[in-house]
PLY file of the C-alpha trace (Angstrom):
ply
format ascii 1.0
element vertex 240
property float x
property float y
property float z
element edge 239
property int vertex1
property int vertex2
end_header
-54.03 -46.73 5.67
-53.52 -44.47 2.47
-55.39 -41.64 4.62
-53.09 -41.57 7.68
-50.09 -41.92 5.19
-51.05 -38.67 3.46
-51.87 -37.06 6.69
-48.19 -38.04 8.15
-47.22 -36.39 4.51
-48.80 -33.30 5.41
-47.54 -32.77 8.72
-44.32 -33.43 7.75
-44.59 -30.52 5.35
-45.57 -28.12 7.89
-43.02 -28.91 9.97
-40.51 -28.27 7.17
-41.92 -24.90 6.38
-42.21 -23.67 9.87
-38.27 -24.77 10.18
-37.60 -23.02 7.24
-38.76 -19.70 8.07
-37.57 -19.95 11.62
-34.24 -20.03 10.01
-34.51 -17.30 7.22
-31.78 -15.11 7.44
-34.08 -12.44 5.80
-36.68 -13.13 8.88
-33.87 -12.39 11.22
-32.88 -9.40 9.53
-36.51 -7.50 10.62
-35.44 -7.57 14.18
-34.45 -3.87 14.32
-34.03 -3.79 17.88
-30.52 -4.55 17.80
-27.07 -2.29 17.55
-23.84 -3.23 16.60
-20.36 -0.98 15.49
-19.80 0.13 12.43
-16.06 -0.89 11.76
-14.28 1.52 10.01
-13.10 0.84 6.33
-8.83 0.56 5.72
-7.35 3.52 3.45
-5.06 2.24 1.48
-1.59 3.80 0.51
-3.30 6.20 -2.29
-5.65 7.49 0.54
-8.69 5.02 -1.23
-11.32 3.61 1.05
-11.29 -0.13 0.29
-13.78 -3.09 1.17
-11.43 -4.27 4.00
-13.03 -3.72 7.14
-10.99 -3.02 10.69
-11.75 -3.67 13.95
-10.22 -1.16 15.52
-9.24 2.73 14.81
-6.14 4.72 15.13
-5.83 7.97 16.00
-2.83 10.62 16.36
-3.54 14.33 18.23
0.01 14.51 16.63
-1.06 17.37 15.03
-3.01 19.05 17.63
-1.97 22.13 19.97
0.67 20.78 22.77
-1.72 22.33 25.50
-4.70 20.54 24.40
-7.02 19.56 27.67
-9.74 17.69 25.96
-10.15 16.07 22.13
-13.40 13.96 21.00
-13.67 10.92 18.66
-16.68 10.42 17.57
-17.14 6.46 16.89
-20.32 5.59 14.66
-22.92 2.86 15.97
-25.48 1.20 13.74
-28.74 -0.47 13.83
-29.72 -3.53 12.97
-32.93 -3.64 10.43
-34.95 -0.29 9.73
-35.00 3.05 11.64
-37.60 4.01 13.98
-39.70 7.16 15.43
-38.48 6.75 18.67
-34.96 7.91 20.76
-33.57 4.46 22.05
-30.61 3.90 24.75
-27.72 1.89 24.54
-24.57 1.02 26.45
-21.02 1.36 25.87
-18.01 0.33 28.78
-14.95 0.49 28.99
-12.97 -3.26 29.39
-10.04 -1.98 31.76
-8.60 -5.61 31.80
-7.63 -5.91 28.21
-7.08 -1.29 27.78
-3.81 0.07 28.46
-5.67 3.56 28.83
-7.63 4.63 32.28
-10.78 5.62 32.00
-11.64 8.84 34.32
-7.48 9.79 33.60
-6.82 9.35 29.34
-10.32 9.68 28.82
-13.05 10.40 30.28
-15.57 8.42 32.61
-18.08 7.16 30.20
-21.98 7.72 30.80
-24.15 5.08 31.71
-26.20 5.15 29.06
-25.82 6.81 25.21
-28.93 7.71 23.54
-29.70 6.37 19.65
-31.66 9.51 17.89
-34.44 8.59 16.37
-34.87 8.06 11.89
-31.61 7.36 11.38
-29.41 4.22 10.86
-26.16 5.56 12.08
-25.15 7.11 15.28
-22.20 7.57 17.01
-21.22 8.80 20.74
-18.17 10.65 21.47
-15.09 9.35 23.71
-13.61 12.49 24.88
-9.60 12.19 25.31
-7.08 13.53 27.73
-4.33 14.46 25.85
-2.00 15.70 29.03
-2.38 12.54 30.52
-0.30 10.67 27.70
1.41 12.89 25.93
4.82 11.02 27.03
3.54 7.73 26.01
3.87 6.42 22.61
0.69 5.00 22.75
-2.72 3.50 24.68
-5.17 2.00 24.09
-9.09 0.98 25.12
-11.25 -1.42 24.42
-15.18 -0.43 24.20
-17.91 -3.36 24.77
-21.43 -3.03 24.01
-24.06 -3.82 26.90
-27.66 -5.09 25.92
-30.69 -2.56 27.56
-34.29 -2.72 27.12
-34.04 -0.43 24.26
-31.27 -2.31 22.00
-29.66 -5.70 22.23
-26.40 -7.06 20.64
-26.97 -7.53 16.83
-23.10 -9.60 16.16
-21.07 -10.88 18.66
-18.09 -10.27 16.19
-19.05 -6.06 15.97
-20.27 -5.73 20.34
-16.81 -4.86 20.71
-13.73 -2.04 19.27
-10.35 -1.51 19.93
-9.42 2.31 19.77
-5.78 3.37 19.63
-4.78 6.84 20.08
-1.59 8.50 20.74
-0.17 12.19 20.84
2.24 11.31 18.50
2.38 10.19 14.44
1.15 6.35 14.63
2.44 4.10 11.93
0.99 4.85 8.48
0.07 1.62 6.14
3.25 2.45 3.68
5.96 2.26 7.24
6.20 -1.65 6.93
6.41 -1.90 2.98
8.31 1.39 2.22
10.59 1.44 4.95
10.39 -1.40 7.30
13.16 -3.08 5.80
15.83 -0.41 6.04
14.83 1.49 9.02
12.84 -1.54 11.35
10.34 -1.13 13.69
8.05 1.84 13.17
8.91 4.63 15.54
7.43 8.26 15.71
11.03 10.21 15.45
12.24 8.34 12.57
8.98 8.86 11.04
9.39 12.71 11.56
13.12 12.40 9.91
11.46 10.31 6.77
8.75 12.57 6.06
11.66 15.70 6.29
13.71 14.09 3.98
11.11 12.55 1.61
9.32 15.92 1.84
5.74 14.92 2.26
3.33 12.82 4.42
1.72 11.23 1.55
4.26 8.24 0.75
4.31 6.26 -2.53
5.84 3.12 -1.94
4.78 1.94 -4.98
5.25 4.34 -7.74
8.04 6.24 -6.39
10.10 2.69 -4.90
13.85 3.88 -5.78
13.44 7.21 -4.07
11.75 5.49 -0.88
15.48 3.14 -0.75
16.97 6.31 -0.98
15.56 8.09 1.95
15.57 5.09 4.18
18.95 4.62 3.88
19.69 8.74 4.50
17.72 8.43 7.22
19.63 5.68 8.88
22.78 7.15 8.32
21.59 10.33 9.92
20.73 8.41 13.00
24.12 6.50 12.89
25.67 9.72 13.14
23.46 12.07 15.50
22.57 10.98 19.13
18.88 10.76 19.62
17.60 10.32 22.69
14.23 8.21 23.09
11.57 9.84 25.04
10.35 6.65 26.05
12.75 4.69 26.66
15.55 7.39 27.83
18.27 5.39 25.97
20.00 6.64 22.63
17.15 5.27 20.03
19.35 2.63 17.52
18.46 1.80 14.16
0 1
1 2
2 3
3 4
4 5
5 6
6 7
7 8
8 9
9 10
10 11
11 12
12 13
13 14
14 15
15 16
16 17
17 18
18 19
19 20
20 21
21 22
22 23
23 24
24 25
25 26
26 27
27 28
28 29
29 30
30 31
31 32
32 33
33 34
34 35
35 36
36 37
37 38
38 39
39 40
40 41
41 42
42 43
43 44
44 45
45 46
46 47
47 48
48 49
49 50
50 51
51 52
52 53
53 54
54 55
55 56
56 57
57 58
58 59
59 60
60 61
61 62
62 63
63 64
64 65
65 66
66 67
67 68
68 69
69 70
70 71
71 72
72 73
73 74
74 75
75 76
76 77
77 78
78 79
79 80
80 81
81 82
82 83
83 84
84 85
85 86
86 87
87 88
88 89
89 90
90 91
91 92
92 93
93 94
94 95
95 96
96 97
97 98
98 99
99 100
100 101
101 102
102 103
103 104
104 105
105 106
106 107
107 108
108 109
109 110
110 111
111 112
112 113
113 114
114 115
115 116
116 117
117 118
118 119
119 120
120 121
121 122
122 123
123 124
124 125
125 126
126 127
127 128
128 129
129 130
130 131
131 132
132 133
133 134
134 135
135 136
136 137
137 138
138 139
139 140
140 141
141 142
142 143
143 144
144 145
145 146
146 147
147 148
148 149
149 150
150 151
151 152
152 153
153 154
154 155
155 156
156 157
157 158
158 159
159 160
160 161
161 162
162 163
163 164
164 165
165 166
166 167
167 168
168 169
169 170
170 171
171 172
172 173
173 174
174 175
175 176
176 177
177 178
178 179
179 180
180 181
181 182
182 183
183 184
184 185
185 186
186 187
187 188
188 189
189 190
190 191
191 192
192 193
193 194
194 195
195 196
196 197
197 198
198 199
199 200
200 201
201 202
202 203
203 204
204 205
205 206
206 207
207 208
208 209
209 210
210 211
211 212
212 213
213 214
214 215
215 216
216 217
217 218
218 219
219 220
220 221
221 222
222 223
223 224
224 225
225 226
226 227
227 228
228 229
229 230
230 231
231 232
232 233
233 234
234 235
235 236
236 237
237 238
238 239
């Protein structure tokens, strides 16, 4: 009776170890044939990349030539575990249903496949912009999805997709909401022209230079009380 007792013992402990490394996150980790996005990090107000990760990346051709045909982002992929010998394919599309942008008319058609280059962790694949074909809208958007192939499967749920935004005009810095969201309201790209020419700089310090931000806000809404700006999207004076 002792005998089967210890033997029930013993099985019982291989069971528990063959659970337990089933479930090591450090076993998971090895599987390198996996790809995920690499979110971007936020910049903070003193132009300081912090820990807090985004999900999604804004960017302005604000201060590119008005006759620009084409403009490329280049957004960085990453694999999971250690790099390889070996070129390996991946997918990226385009989720029309929840993008504001077109593909094939504010950016381009996207390939059917991207290629991963081989010994390195970090990639990234270019989505190549229209800039014509919104340079009267404030801003669109599109979201990319990763696709398992063959070659590379979905590491995280969480990082398979990205929300890019892009516009051909100034979108709203970090310092808009805290510097000047209470005196001026929603961010918009013509009263963020008239703050910058009155504060005299792109680089904003909300925090160390506080009495002069009141200051400008209010100049700047008492400019637009008294001058007649017309939106460009809207067609309608623009009201503060």
């Amino acid at each position: 009776m002792k005998k089967i007792l210890n033997i029930c013992i013993l099985l019982a402990v291989i069971c528990f170890v063959g659970q337990s490394c089933e479930q090591d996150p450090a076993y998971q980790f090895q599987d390198d044939g996996k790809i995920y996005f690499k979110y971007p990090k936020k910049i903070n107000a003193f132009g300081v990349e912090t820990n807090i990760q985004l999900d999604s990346i804004l960017y302005s051709l604000a201060d590119k030539p008005d006759d620009l045909e084409k403009d490329t982002l280049w957004i960085k992929m990453q694999i999971m575990g250690e790099r390889k010998d070996i070129e390996r394919q991946y997918k990226i599309v385009a989720v029309a249903d929840s993008s504001s942008a077109k593909e094939g008319l504010d950016f381009e058609t996207l390939p059917e496949i991207y290629t991963f280059h081989s010994n390195v962790g970090i990639d990234s694949f270019p989505l190549i912009l229209k800039p014509q074909s919104f340079k009267k809208v404030f801003c669109r958007n599109v979201l990319l999805k990763l696709e398992a192939t063959p070659d590379l499967g979905i590491a995280f749920v969480e990082y398979s997709t990205i929300l890019i935004n892009f516009s051909a005009y100034p979108l709203e810095p970090d310092w808009w909401g805290m510097g000047f969201g209470y005196t001026l309201g929603a961010y918009h790209p013509l009263v963020y022209d008239k703050v910058v020419e009155i504060y005299g700089s792109k680089e904003v310090d909300i925090y160390g230079n506080n009495p002069y931000c009141t200051y400008v806000g209010n100049v700047v809404r008492t400019w637009f009380e008294e001058n007649v700006v017309i939106d460009p999207f809207t067609g309608e004076r623009l009201v503060l």
